[in-house]
C-alpha positions in Angstrom: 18.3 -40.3 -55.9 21.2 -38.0 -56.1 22.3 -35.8 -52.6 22.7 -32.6 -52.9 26.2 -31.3 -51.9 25.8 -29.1 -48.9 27.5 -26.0 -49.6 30.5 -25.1 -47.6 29.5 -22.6 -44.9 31.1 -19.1 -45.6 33.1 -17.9 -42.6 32.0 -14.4 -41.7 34.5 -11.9 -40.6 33.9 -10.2 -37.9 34.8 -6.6 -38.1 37.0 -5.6 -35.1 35.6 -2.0 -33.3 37.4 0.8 -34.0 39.3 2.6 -31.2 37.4 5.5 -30.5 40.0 6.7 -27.5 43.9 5.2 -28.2 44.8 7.4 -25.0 42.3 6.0 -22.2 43.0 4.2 -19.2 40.6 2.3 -16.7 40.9 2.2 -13.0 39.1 0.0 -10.6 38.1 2.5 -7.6 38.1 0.8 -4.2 38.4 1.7 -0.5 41.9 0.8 -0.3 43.5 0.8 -3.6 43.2 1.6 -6.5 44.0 -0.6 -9.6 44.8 1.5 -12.9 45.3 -0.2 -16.3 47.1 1.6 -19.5 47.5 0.4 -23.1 50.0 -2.3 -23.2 52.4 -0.8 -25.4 52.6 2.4 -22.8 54.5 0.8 -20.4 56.2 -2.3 -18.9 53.4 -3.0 -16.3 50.2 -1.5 -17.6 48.3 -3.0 -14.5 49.6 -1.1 -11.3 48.4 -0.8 -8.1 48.1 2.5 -5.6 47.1 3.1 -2.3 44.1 5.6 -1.7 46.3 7.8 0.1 46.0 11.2 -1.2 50.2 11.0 -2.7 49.2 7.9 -3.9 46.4 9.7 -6.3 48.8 12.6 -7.1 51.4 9.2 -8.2 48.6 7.7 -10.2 48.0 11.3 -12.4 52.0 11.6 -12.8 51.9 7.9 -13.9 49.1 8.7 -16.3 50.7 11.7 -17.9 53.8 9.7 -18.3 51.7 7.1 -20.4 50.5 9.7 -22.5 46.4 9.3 -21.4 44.6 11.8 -22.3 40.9 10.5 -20.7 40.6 8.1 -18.1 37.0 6.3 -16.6 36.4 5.4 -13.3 33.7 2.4 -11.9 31.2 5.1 -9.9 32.1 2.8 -6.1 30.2 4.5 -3.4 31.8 7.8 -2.8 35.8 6.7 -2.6 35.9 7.9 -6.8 35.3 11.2 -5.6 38.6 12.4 -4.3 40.5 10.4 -7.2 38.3 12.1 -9.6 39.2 15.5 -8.2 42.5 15.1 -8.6 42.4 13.5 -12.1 41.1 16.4 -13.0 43.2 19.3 -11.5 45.9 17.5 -14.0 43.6 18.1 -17.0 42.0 14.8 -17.8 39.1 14.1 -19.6 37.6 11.8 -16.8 34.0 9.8 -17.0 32.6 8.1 -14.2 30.5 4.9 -15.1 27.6 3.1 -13.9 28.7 0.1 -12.6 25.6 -1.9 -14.5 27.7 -0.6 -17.8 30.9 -2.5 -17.2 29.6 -5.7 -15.7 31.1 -8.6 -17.2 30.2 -10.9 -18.9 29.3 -14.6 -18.0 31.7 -17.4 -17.0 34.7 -14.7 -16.6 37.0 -14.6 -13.9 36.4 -11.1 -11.6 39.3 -9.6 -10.0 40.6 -6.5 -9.3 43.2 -6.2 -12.2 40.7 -7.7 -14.5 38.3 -5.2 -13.9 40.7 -2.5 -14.4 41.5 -3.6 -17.9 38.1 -4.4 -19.0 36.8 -0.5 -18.4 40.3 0.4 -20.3 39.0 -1.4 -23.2 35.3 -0.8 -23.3 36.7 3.0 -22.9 38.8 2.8 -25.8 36.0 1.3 -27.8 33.9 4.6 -26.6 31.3 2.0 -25.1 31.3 4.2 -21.9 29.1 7.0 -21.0 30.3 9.3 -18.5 27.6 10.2 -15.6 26.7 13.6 -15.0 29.1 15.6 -12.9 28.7 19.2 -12.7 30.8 22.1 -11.9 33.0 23.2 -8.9 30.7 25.6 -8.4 27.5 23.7 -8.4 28.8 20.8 -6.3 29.8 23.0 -3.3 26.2 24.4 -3.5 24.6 20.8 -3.5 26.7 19.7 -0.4 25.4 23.2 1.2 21.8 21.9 0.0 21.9 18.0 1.3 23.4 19.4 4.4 20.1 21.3 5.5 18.3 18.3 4.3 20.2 16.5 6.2 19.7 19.3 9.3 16.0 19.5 8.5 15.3 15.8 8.9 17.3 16.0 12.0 15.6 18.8 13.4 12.2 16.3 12.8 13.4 14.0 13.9 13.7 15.5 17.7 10.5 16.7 17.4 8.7 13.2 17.1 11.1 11.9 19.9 9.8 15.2 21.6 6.3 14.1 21.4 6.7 10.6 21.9 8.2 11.2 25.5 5.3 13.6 26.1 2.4 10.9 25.2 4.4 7.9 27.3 4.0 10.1 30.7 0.3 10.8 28.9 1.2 14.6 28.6 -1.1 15.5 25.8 0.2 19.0 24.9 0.4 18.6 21.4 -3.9 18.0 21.2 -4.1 21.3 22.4 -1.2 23.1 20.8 -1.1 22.5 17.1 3.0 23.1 17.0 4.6 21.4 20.1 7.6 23.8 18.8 5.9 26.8 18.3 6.2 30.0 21.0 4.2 28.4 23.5 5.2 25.0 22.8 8.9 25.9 23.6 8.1 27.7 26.5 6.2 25.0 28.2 8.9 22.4 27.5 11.6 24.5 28.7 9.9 24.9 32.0 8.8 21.3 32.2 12.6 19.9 31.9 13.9 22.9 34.5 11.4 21.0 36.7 8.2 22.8 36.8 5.1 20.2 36.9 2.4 22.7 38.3 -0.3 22.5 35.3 -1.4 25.8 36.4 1.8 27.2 35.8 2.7 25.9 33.0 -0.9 26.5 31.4 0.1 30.5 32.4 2.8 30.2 29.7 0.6 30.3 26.9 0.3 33.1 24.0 -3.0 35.7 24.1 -3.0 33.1 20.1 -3.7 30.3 21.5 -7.1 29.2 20.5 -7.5 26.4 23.8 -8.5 27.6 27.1 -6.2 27.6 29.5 -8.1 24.8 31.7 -7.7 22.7 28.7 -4.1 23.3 28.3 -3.6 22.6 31.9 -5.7 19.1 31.8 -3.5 18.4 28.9 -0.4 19.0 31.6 -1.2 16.6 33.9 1.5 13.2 33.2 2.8 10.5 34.9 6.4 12.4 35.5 9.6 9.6 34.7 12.8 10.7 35.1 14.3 8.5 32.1 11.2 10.1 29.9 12.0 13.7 30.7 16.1 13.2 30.4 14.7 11.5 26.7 12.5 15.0 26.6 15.9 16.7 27.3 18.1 15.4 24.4 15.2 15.5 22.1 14.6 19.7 22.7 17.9 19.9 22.7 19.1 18.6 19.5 15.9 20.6 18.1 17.4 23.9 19.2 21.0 22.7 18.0 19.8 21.5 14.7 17.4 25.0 14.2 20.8 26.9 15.0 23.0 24.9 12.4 20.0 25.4 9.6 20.7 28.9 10.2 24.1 28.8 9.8 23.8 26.2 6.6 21.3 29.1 5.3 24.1 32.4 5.6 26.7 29.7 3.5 24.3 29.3 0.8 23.1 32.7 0.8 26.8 33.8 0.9 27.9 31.2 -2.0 24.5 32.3 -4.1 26.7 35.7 -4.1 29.6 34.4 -6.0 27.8 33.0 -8.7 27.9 34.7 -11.8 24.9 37.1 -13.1 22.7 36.3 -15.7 19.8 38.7 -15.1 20.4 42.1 -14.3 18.7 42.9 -11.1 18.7 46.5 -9.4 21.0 46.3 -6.7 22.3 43.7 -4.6 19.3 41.3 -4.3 18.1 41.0 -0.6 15.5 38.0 -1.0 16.4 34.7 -2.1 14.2 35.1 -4.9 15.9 37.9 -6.0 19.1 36.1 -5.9 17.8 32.7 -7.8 16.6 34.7 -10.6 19.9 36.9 -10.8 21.7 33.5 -11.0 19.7 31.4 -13.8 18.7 34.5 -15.5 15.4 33.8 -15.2 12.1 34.1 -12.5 11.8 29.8 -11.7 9.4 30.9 -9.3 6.7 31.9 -11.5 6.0 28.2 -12.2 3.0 27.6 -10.1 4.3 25.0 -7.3 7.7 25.6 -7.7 8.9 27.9 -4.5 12.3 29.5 -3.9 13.6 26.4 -1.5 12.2 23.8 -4.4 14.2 25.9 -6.9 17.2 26.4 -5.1 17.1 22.1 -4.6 16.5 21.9 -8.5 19.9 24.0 -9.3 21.9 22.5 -7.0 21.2 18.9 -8.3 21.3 19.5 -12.0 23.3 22.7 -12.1 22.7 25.8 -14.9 23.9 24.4 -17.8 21.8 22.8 -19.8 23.7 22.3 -22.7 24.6 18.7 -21.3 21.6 17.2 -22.6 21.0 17.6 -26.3 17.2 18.0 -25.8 14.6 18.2 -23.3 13.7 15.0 -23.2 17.0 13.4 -22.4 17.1 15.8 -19.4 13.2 13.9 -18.5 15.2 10.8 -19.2 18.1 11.5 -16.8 15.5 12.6 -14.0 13.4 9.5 -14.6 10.5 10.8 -15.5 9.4 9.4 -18.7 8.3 6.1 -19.4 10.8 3.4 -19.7 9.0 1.3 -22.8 10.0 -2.2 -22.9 8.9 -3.7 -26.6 9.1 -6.9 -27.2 7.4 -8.8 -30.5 6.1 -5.5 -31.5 4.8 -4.7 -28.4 4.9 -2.2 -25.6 5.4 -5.0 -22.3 6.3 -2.2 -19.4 5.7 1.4 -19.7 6.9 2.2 -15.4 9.7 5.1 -15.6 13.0 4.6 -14.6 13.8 3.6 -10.8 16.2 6.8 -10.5 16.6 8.3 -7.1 17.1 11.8 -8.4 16.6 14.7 -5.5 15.5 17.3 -8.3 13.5 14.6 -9.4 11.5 13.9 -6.1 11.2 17.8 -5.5 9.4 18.1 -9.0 7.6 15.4 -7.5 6.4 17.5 -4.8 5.8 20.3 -6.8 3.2 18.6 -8.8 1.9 17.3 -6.0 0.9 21.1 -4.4 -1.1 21.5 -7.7 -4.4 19.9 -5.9 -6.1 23.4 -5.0 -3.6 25.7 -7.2 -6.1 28.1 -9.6 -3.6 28.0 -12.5 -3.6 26.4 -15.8 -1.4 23.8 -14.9 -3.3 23.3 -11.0 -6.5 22.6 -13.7 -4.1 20.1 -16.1 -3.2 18.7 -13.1 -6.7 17.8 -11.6 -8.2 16.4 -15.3 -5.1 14.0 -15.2 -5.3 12.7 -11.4 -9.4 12.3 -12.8 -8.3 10.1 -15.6 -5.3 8.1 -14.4 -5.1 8.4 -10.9 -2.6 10.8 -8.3 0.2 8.9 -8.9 0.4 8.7 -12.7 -1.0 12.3 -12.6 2.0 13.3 -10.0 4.7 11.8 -12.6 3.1 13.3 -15.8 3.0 17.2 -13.9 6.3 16.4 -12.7 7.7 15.7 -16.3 5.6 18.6 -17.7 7.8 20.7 -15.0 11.2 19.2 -16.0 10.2 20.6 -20.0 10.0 23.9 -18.0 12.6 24.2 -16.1 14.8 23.3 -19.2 13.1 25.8 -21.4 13.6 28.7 -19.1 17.5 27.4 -18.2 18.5 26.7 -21.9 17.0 29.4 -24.1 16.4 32.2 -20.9 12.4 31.7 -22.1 10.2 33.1 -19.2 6.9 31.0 -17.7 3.9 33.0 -19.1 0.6 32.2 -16.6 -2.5 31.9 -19.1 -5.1 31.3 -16.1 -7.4 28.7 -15.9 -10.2 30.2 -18.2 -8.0 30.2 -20.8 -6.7 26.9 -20.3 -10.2 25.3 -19.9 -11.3 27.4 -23.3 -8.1 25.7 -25.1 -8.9 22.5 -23.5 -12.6 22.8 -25.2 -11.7 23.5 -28.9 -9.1 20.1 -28.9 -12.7 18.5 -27.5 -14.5 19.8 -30.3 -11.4 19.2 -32.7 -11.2 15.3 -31.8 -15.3 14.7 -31.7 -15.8 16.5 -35.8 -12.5 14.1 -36.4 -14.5 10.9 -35.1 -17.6 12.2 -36.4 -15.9 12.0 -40.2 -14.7 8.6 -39.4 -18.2 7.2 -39.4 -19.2 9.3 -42.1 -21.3 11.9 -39.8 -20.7 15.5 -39.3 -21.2 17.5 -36.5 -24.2 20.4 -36.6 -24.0 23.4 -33.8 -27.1 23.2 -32.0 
């Protein structure tokens, strides 16, 4: 029997990616140096090295406007981009910083330093890179301000439990007696203790005409075992409370005083004297009308994902970049994973929070809130609120839309009709029809 002739294979030709940027250039961010890559035909050495000192950066823009670049994207490495990036773009380039999961290479290839450098160049050419969000002067200045008195506020809680745990190892049980160790009284008892007062009597005499406890109580709860290594630890602990309470009030008059610069976009009679006042002078619009969002959340919200909205395209690639949708993974035709994006996102976690105050709220979206943690459980509920707040929050930022409350009764009347709606629609389905009673 004849063979048939296999036919000759035809060679495909692989078309070559267009060059999207001819001008970029790729550095490789480190603690040390920095190694910066250019187009081969720009100069000698495209591959060149600079120290992180801040001359250095100002040599590595000078280089780069000598090599004709026009955009240039940096490997995001802990925070030691920053400073480059800043001066990148005093000199007017376009820069992008990249999640390092976006450049990784690929198997089997050497890693180094210069290697790197020249592998972003090129996937930047090819306009494979996204740039991560970065906002404005402006807005940055305000976020440091607002991680700050995070940073303070944790701080400040920190001393308190250290308070209380010195207190319960010499068995000093003020804080079953006194519901805020920190409050008027609270301060006033500790104050004395450390200047050395241990007469429970005394100390009971301190107590506020509010305090609920009799003052026998409050002076069982006084007796301790006194130990001069627990009250120096009772010391630093008050201390630092006072010094952190005293720096939060100072981090509050910057903010306040940097909400003040920011451009109007409401008009708003005179010059605001509340915060909420000021928020809504500065994105136009009342955030605080949102049920569970209050003037601190809103303040955290603009300071992480600034006023301009314009950087997503629509309001679900703003969910998408807070991580609060579901991240689908489909494989074969079907949906494997459905878990969100692990994003740690601060305007993310407050939305969190947010939708978490919902439990008792008498609102429309406190009631959405509650049929959803019935049906899938806090957490999924807490994530769905949460992503029903981000489509807010856009709304009112990009189109200046304001939050209109429609109560509860209306919302449970709405709520009713898409029952009835979907129960004629499965009645049809098995050829039935739904009679009022």
């Amino acid at each position: 029997m004849r063979r048939k002739k296999n036919k000759a294979s035809k060679s495909v030709n692989l078309q070559v990616l267009p060059v999207v940027h001819p001008n970029a250039a790729g550095i490789d961010v480190g603690a040390k140096e920095h190694v910066v890559a250019v187009p081969c035909d720009r100069d000698p050495q495209p591959v060149r090295t600079f120290r992180a000192f801040t001359p250095e950066l100002h040599e590595v823009a000078a280089w780069l406007k000598r090599c004709g670049i026009q955009t240039v994207a940096l490997e995001s490495t802990g925070i030691y981009w920053i400073s480059l990036y800043e001066v990148l773009e005093q000199y007017g380039f376009e820069v992008r910083v990249v999640n390092a999961r976006h450049v990784k290479h690929v198997p089997g290839r050497t890693k180094t330093d210069v290697l790197d450098c020249q592998w972003i160049q090129k996937l930047h050419s090819f306009g494979l890179l996204n740039g991560s969000f970065r906002p404005d002067q402006q807005i940055r200045k305000l976020r440091t301000y607002m991680r700050l008195r995070d940073n303070l506020v944790v701080a400040s809680t920190q001393a308190v439990h250290h308070m209380q745990k010195a207190l319960f190892e010499m068995n000093v049980q003020l804080s079953n007696v006194i519901s805020d160790i920190v409050g008027e009284t609270g301060l006033a008892i500790l104050e004395a203790i450390i200047a050395g007062q241990r007469d429970p009597i005394q100390l009971a005499a301190l107590c506020s005409s509010r305090i609920k406890a009799p003052r026998e109580t409050v002076a069982k709860s006084l007796h301790g075992n006194w130990d001069s290594a627990l009250l120096f630890a009772l010391k630093v602990a008050l201390e630092t409370y006072r010094f952190s309470q005293i720096k939060i009030r100072d981090c509050d008059g910057c903010i306040q005083h940097h909400l003040a610069q920011f451009e109007s976009r409401a008009e708003v009679n005179n010059s605001p004297k509340t915060l909420k006042l000021q928020l809504q002078r500065v994105c136009g619009v009342d955030l605080t009308k949102i049920p569970g969002i209050k003037e601190q959340s809103a303040q955290i919200i603009i300071s992480e994902v600034g006023l301009d909205m314009t950087k997503w395209n629509t309001e679900k690639q703003f969910c998408s970049f807070l991580g609060l949708c579901p991240n689908n993974s489909i494989s074969g035709g079907k949906v494997l994973r459905r878990a969100t994006r692990k994003v740690y996102n601060r305007a993310a976690d407050t939305l969190r929070l947010c939708a978490q105050s919902l439990t008792h709220s008498k609102s429309a979206l406190g009631a959405k809130y509650r049929r959803l943690k019935a049906r899938l459980g806090a957490p999924k509920a807490i994530v769905a609120m949460a992503h029903h707040f981000a489509r807010l929050v856009y709304r009112m930022l990009r189109y200046g839309q304001n939050f209109v409350e429609q109560g509860i009764h209306q919302y449970e009347l709405k709520f009713r009709l898409q029952r009835i709606k979907w129960l004629k629609k499965e009645a049809r389905s098995f050829n039935f029809q739904l009679v009022p009673a």
